[in-house]
C-alpha positions in Angstrom: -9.7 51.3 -44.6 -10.3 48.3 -46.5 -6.6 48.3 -47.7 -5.9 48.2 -43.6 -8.1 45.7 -43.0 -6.9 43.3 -46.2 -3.4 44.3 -45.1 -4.0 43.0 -41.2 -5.7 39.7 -42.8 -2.7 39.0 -44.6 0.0 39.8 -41.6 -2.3 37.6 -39.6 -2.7 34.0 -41.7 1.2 34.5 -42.5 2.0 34.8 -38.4 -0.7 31.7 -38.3 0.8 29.6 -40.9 4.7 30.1 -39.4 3.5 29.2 -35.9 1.8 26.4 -37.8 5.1 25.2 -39.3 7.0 25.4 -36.3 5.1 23.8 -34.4 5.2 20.8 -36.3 9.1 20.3 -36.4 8.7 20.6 -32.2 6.1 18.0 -32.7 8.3 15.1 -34.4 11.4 16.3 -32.5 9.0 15.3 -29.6 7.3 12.0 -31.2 10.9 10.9 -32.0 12.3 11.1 -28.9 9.6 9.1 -27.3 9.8 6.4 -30.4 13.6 6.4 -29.5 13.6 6.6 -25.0 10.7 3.9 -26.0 13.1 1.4 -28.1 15.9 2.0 -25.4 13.0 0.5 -22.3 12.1 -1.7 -24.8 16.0 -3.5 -25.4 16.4 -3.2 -21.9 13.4 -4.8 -20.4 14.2 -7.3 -23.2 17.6 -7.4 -21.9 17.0 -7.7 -18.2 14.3 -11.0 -19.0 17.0 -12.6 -21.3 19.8 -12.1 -18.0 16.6 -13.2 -15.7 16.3 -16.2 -18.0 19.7 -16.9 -17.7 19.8 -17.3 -14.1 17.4 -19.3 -13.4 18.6 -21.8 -15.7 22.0 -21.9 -14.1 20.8 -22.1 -10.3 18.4 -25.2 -11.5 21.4 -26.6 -13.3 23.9 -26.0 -10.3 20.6 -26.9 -7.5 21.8 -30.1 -5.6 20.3 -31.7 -2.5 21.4 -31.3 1.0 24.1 -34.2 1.6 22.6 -35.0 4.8 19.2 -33.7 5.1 17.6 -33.2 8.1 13.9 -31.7 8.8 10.9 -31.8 11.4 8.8 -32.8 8.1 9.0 -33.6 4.9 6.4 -32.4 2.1 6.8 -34.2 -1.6 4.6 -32.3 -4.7 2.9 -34.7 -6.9 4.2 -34.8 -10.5 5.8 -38.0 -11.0 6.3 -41.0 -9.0 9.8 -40.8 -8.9 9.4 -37.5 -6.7 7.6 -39.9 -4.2 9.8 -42.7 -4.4 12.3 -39.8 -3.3 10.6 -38.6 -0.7 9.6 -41.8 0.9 13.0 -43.0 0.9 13.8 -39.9 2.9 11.4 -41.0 5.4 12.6 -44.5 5.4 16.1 -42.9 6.4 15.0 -40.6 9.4 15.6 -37.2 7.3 12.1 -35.9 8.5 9.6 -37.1 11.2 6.5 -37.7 8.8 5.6 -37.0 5.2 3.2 -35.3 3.2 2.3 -36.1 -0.3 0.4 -33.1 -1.6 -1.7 -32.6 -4.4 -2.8 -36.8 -5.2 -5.5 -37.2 -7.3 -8.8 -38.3 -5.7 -9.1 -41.5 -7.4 -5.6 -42.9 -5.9 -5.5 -44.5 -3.1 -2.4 -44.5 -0.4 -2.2 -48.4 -0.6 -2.0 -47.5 -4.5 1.2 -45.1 -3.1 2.3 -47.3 -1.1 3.0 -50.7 -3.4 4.2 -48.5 -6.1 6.8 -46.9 -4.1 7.8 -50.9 -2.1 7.0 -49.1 1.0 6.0 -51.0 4.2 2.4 -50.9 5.9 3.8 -49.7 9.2 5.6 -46.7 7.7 2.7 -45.4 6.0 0.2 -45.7 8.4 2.6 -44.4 11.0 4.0 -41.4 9.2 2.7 -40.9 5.2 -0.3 -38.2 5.3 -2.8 -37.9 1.7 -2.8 -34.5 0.8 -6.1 -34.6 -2.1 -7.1 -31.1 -1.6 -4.2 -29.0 -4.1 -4.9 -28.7 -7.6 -1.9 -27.0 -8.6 1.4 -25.2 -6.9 -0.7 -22.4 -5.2 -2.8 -25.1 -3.8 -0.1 -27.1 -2.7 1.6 -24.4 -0.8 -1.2 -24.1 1.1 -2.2 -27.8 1.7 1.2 -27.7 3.3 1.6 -24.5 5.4 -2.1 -26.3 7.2 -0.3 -29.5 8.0 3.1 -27.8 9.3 1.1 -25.8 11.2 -1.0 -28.2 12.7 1.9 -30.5 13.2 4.1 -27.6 15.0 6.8 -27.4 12.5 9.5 -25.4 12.1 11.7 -26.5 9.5 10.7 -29.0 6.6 12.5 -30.9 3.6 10.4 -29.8 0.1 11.0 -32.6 -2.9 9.8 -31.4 -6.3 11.8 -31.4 -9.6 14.7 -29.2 -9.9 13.4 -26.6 -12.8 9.9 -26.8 -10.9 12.0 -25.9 -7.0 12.1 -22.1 -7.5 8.4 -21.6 -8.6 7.6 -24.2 -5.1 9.7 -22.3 -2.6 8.8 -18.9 -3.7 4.6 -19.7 -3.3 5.3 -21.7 -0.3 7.3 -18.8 1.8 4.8 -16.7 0.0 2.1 -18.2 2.6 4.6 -19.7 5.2 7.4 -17.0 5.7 8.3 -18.4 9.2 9.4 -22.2 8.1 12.4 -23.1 6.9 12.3 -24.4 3.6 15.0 -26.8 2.7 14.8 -28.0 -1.2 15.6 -31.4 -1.9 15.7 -31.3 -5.7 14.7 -34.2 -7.8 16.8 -34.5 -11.2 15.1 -36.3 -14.0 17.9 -35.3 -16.2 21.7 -33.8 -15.9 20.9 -30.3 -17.0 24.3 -29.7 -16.2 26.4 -31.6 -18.6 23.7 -31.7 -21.2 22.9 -29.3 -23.5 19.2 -28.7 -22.5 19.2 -25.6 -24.9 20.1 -27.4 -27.6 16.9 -30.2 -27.1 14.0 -28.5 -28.1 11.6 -30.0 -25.3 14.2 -29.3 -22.1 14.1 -25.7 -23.3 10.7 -25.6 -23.8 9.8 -26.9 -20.3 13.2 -24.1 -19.0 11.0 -21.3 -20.5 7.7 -22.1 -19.9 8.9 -22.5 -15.9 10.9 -19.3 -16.0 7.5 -17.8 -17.5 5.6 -19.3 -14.6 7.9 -18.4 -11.9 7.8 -14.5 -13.4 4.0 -14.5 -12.9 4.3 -16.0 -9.5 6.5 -13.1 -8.7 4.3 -10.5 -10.0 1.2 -12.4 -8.5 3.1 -12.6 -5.0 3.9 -8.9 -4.9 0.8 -7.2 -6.2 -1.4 -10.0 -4.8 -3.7 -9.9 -7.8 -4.7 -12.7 -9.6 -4.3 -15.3 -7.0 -6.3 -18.4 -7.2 -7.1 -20.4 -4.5 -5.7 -23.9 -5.4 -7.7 -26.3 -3.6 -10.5 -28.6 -4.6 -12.3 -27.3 -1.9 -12.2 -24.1 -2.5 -11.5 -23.3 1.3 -9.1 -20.5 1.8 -5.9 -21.5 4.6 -4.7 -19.0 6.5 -2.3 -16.8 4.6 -1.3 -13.0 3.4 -4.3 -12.8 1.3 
């Protein structure tokens, strides 16, 4: 009996230790192929930001302005006074009935605006509207979609830097879907002709954007994460 029982032991741990062993083989077959399928979405993924880059730089370095521009409105985001002096010389020529300069600091006064761009006292108390309320592009979009709205607008002429005209247009149909945004790009540099990747601080600026404009994207689809964008803290009348 006992050489039966010893016997049924011994049968036993050697069925335990070969379903032990084999086991183990199935196990790293599996952990390999999920090391390798991960690698593969890893160099894709990698691949597919790399092409994503690569687009966006070529439609900001190919983005021109309308040649004759025409709008109900025009909206200019703060970010350089150059963008204004743009903007208000659009004005000046009849491209848009009245202008919006969105996102000026509190402490600067239109009059301020309106010396450093050589502009006339009639056309900005005429048709030049203060926006103070936007802190940032989020807030801007929707310090504009209240005064389109309130003005009846159907179609208006955005000004904003070239690498910083994707990022606007996307937030802005993002809370205004039925206006027709035309970009009016401003160029600070030729992008085109100059080889921005090889100057360290154009393609920093190229990336950080792209970066930004990939969150928007993300933010604008799963509607997380979105701040409001306004001094005031007041939300406008949008998807969220």
């Amino acid at each position: 009996m006992s050489m039966d029982l010893t016997t049924r032991k011994t049968v036993s741990s050697q069925r335990l230790e070969e379903q032990s062993s084999s086991d183990r083989p199935v196990r790293r077959s599996l952990f390999r192929r999920l090391l390798r399928w991960g690698g593969f979405g890893f160099i894709f993924l990698v691949a597919i930001i790399f092409g994503g880059f690569l687009h966006f730089a070529d439609s900001i370095t190919t983005l021109k302005p309308p040649l004759a521009p025409k709008a109900d409105g025009i909206v200019v985001l703060t970010g350089g006074y150059q963008r204004i002096d743009q903007a208000v010389e659009l004005l000046r020529s009849g491209a848009g009935n009245r202008l919006l300069i969105s996102g000026v600091h509190p402490t600067t006064t239109p009059s301020q605006i309106r010396r450093l761009t050589q502009s006339s006292v009639n056309l900005f108390n005429c048709c030049v509207d203060i926006g103070y309320d936007a802190i940032d592009t989020i807030g801007n979009a929707r310090e504009a979609a209240k005064w389109i709205h309130a003005r009846g607008y159907k179609s208006v002429l955005v000004v904003t830097n070239n690498y910083h005209m994707p990022r606007s247009l996307a937030e802005l149909k993002y809370v205004d879907p039925s206006t027709d945004f035309i970009p009016y790009p401003v160029v600070n540099s030729d992008l085109k002709t100059k080889n921005w990747f090889s100057d360290p601080n154009a393609l920093r600026t190229m990336i950080a954007e792209y970066a930004k404009v990939l969150l928007a994207g993300a933010r604008n689809i799963t509607g997380l994460g979105r701040p409001v964008g306004l001094r005031s803290q007041e939300q406008s009348d949008d998807p969220d």
